[in-house]
Every structure is written in C-alpha cells, then in structure tokens.
C-alpha positions as CSV (number, residue, x, y, z in Angstrom):
1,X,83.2,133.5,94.5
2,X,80.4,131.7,92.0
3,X,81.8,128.7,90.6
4,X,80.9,129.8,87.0
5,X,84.2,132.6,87.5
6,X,86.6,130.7,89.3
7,X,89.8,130.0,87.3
8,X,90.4,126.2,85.4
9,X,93.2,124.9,84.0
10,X,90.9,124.1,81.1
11,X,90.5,128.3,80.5
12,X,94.0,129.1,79.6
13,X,94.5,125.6,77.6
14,X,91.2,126.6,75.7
15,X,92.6,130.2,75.0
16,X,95.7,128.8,73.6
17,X,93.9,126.2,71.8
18,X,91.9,128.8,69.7
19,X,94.9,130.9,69.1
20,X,96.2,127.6,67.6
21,X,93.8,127.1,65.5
22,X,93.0,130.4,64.1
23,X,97.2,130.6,63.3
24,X,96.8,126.8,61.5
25,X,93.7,128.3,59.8
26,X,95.6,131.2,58.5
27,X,98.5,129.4,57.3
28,X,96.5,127.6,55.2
29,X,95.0,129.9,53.7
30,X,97.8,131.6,52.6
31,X,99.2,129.0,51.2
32,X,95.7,127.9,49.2
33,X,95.7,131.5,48.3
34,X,98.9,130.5,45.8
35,X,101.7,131.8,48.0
36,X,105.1,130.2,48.0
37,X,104.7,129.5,44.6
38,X,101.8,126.7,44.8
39,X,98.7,127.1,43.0
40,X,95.4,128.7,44.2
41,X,92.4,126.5,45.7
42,X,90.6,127.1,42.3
43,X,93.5,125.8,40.2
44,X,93.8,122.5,42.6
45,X,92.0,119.4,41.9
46,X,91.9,119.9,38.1
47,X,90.3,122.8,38.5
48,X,87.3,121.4,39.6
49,X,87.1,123.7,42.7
50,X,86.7,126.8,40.2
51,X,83.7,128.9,39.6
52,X,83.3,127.1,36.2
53,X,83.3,123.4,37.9
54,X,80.1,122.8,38.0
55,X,76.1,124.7,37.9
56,X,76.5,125.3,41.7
57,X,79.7,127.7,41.6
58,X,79.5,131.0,42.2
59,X,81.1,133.5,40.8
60,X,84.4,134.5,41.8
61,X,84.0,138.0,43.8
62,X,81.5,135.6,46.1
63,X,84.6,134.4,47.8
64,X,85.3,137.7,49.1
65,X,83.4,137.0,51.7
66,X,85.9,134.3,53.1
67,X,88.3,137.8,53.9
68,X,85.2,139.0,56.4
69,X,85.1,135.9,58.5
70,X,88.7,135.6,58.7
71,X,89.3,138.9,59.6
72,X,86.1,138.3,62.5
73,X,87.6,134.8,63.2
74,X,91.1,136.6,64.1
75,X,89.6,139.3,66.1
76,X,87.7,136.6,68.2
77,X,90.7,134.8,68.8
78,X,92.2,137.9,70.2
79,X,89.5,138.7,72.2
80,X,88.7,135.3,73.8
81,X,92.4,135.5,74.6
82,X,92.4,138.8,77.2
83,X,92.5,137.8,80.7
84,X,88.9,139.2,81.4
85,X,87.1,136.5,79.0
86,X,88.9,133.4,80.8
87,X,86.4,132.2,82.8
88,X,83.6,133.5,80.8
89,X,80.9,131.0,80.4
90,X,80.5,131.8,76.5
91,X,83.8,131.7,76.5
92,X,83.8,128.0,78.1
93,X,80.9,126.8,76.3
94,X,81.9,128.1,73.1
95,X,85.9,128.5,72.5
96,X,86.3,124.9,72.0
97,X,83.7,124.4,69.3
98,X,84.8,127.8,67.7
99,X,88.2,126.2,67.5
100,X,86.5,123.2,65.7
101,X,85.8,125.3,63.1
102,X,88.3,127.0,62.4
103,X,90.8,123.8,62.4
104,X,88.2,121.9,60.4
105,X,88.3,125.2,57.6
106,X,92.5,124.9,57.4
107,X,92.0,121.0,56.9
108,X,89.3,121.9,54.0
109,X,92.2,123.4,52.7
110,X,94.9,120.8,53.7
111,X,92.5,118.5,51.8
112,X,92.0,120.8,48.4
113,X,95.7,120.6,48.4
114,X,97.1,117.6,49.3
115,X,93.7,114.9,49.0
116,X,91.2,114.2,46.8
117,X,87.9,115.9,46.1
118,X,86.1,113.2,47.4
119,X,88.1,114.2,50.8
120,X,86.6,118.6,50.6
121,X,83.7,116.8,51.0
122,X,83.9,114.9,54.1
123,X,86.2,117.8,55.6
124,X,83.3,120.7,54.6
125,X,80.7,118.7,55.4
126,X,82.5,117.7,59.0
127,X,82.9,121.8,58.9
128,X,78.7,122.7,58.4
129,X,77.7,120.2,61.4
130,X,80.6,121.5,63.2
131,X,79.3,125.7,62.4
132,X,75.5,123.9,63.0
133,X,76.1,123.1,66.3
134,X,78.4,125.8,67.6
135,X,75.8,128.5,66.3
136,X,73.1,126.5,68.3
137,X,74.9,126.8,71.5
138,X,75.9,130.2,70.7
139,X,72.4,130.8,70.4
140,X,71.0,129.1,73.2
141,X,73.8,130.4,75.8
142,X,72.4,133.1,76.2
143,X,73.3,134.6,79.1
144,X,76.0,136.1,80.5
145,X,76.4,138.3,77.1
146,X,79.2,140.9,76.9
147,X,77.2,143.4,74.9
148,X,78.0,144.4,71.2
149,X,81.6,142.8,71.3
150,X,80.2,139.9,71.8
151,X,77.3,139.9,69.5
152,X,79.3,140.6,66.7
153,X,82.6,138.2,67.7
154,X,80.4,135.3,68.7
155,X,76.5,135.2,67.4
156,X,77.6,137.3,63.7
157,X,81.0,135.7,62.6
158,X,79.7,132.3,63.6
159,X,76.4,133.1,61.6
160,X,78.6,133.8,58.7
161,X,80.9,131.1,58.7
162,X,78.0,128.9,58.8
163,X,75.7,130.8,56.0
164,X,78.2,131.0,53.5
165,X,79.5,126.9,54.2
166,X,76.1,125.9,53.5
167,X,75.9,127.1,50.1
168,X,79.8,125.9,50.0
169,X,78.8,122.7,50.9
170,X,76.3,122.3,48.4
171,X,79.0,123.9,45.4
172,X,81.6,121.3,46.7
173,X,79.4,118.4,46.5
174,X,78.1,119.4,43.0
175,X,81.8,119.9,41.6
176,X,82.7,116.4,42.9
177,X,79.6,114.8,41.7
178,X,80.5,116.7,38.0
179,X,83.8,114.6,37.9
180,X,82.0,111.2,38.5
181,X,78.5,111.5,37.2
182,X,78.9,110.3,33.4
183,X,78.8,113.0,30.8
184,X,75.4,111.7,29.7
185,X,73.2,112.8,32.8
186,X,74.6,116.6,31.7
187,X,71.5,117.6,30.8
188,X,70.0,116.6,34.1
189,X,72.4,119.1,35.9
190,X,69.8,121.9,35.6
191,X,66.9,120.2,37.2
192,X,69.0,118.5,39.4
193,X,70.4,122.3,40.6
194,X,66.9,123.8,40.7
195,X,66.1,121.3,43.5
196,X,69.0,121.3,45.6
197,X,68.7,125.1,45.5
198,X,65.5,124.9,47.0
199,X,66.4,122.6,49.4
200,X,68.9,124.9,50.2
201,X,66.0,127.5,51.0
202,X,64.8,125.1,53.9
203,X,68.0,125.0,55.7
204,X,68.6,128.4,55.6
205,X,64.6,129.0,56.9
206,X,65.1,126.2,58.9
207,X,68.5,127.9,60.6
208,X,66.8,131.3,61.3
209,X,63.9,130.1,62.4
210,X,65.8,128.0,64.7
211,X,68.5,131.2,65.3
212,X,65.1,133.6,66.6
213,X,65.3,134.7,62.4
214,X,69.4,136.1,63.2
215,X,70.4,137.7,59.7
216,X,73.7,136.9,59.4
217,X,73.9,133.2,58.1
218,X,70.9,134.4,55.7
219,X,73.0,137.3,55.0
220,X,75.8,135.2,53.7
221,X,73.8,133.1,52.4
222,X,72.1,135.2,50.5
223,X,75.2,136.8,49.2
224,X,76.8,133.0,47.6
225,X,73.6,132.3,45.6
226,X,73.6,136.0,44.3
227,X,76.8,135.2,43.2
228,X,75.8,131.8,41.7
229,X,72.8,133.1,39.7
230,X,75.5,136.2,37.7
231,X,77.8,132.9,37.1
232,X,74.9,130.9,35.7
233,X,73.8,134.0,33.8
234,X,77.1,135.6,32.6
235,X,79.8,132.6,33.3
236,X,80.4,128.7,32.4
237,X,78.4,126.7,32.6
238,X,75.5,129.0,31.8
239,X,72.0,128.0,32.9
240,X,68.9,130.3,33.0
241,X,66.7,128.1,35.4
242,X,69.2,127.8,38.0
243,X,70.3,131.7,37.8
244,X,66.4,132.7,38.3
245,X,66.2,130.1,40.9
246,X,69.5,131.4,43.0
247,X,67.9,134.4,42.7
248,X,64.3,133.7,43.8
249,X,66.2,131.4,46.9
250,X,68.0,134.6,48.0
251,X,65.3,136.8,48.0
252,X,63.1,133.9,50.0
253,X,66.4,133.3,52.3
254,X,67.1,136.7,53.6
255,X,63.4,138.6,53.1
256,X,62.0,137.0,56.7
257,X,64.9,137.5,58.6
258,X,64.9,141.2,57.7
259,X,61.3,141.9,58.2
260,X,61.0,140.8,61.9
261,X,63.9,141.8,63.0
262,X,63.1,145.4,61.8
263,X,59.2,144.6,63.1
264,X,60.6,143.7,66.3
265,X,63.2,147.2,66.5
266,X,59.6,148.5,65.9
267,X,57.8,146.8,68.0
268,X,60.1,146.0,71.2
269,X,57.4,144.1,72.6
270,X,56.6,141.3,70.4
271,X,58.8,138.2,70.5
C-alpha cells in the first residue's frame, strides 16, 4: 500500500478535531445571533459592530452571506468525517487549517461578546491570514482531487470564507478606528475610505491572481462592497464617494475572474 493511504492516528484525531470546531463555531453563532436572551453581534460593543458604525459597513442583508459558508462549512465537516476521506491527502493537508478557521470565526465571536473591539480585530485579522493560507494550500494541493464534492467543499467555501473576511476585516478595523479616532478627523473618513477600498481591490486581484483567477473569494467579495456602497447611499453614515467607489471596486474585483474563466470553458486549451 502507498504510504500516502495508510491509516494515522493523526486522521481520526484530525476528523474529530474539525467536527469540534465546526460544533464550537456554531454554538457561537447562535448565541451572537441573540439567542438565549443575549443581544445580537450588531447590538454588542456599543453598537459599533452595526451597519451604521462606521463608512465601511455594509448593509445588513450583506451578512447573509455568513448562512452560505456555514451551511458549506458544516457539510465539509461531514464530509471530511466519512471513513473514505481519512487518509486523503487534502484531507491531511487541509483538515487542520480548515479547523483553524473555523475556531478562529467562533472566537471572533467569543471576542464581540465577551472582549473589546480592539480584540475582533486581532481575532479577524488572526482569521484572514489563517483563510490566506489555507486557500493557498488548498490551491496548490492539487492533486488527488475528489471531483465536484470537493471543489465545492474545499476550493469554493474556503474561497468564500476568505472573500467575504477580507472586506470584514477592513469594516472591523474602520469601526474600531471610529471609536478612537477624535471626532475632528470626521471629515477625513471619506478620503480615508476611498483609499482603503482600493487597496482592497489589490488583495482581491492579488488573491485571484494568485488562486489561477478562482471566483469565489471575488464573488463574496464582490457581494460585501455591493452591500457597502447601498449603505453609504441609502443608510448612516451616507457618503457618495465611497458608495461609487464600492461600486467601481466590485465591478474591478469580480470582472477578471469571470472573463477568463468563461475564456478558458471556451478555450480549453489556454492556461
């Protein structure tokens, strides 16, 4: 037998490990979702965590997309669990750092509740270089692949997780920063927004271009800054430059992607 498939005692502790961490994951976000009586993650923190916090929130139906990676993140947990993905070598390369991210997610929201703000930011910004390097190696490992299943499970929810974090990252910095930078530098705020939104065009470019231009972290992506620029256009606080900007960002963020992906469903042959 190859040594790549024999059994470890590592395989079954990694299998149980993941399960662990998607349950911890879950827990807490129930409870950040206001069950049992507490209040919701955008009521937590003075309320600094809502879509009116600061010119980098998006609006609330963005946060939708949280119930698609969950609902991926659970059916990856299940799946890594079945007997035949043991001793995959994804599986082994992969189920650790997957589990990563999902702990690191529940302590986002372990810190929303019980830290300081100061402390979402270390934990979400421990939880983008965590998603960064897991979707590298789930990138580069490519082979053996177990076909759509794990496309989807691996490559796609991973891709998600990380698009949407990075514009999550940038929103939780910007609504910490709000509650120490002095009143005075408010009118700053819009210039200040206009930047980082394009900086957050690089690192998305930057990630598919990296990623052989994969759609979904552009996809999610995409979808948060949509959201930001009807916040900044409809919501508080409002802010025309930075609602064009989101906009422009998005279209610059998930346009490439697209086109050669479909140019390369055309055109099998070109890399």
């Amino acid at each position: 037998m190859n040594v790549t498939t024999q059994w470890r005692g590592s395989d079954l502790a990694r299998q149980i490990v993941v399960l662990s961490a998607v349950s911890f994951m879950l827990i807490a976000a129930v409870i950040g979702a206001g069950a049992f009586g507490n209040s919701a993650v955008q009521d937590q923190q003075g309320g600094a965590l809502d879509t009116d916090g600061s010119y980098l929130a998006p609006a609330g139906p963005a946060f939708s997309i949280w119930s698609v990676i969950y609902l991926g993140l659970i059916a990856y947990a299940i799946w890594q669990a079945l007997p035949g993905q043991r001793t995959n070598p994804r599986q082994r390369a992969l189920g650790w750092l997957i589990a990563l991210t999902m702990t690191l997610n529940g302590l986002w929201l372990v810190a929303a509740r019980f830290g300081t703000l100061f402390l979402t930011v270390v934990v979400i910004v421990l939880l983008l270089a965590a998603l960064g390097w897991t979707f590298r190696v789930a990138v580069a490992t490519r082979e053996p692949r177990g076909g759509i299943v794990d496309s989807v499970l691996i490559d796609g929810v991973t891709g998600l997780h990380l698009g949407w974090v990075t514009l999550a990252t940038v929103a939780n910095i910007a609504a910490w920063l709000t509650t120490v930078v002095p009143v005075g530098l408010e009118d700053a705020a819009g210039p200040i927004g206009v930047v980082v939104l394009l900086v957050v065009a690089v690192i998305a470019l930057a990630t598919a271009w990296r990623s052989s231009w994969r759609i979904t972290p552009a996809l999610a992506t995409a979808w948060g800054l949509g959201w930001l620029a009807v916040e900044r256009f409809t919501g508080s606080p409002q802010n025309t430059p930075i609602g064009v900007t989101a906009i422009v960002v998005a279209a610059v963020v998930l346009l490439p992607p697209v086109i050669i992906r479909v140019l390369r469903l055309l055109r099998p042959s070109v890399d």
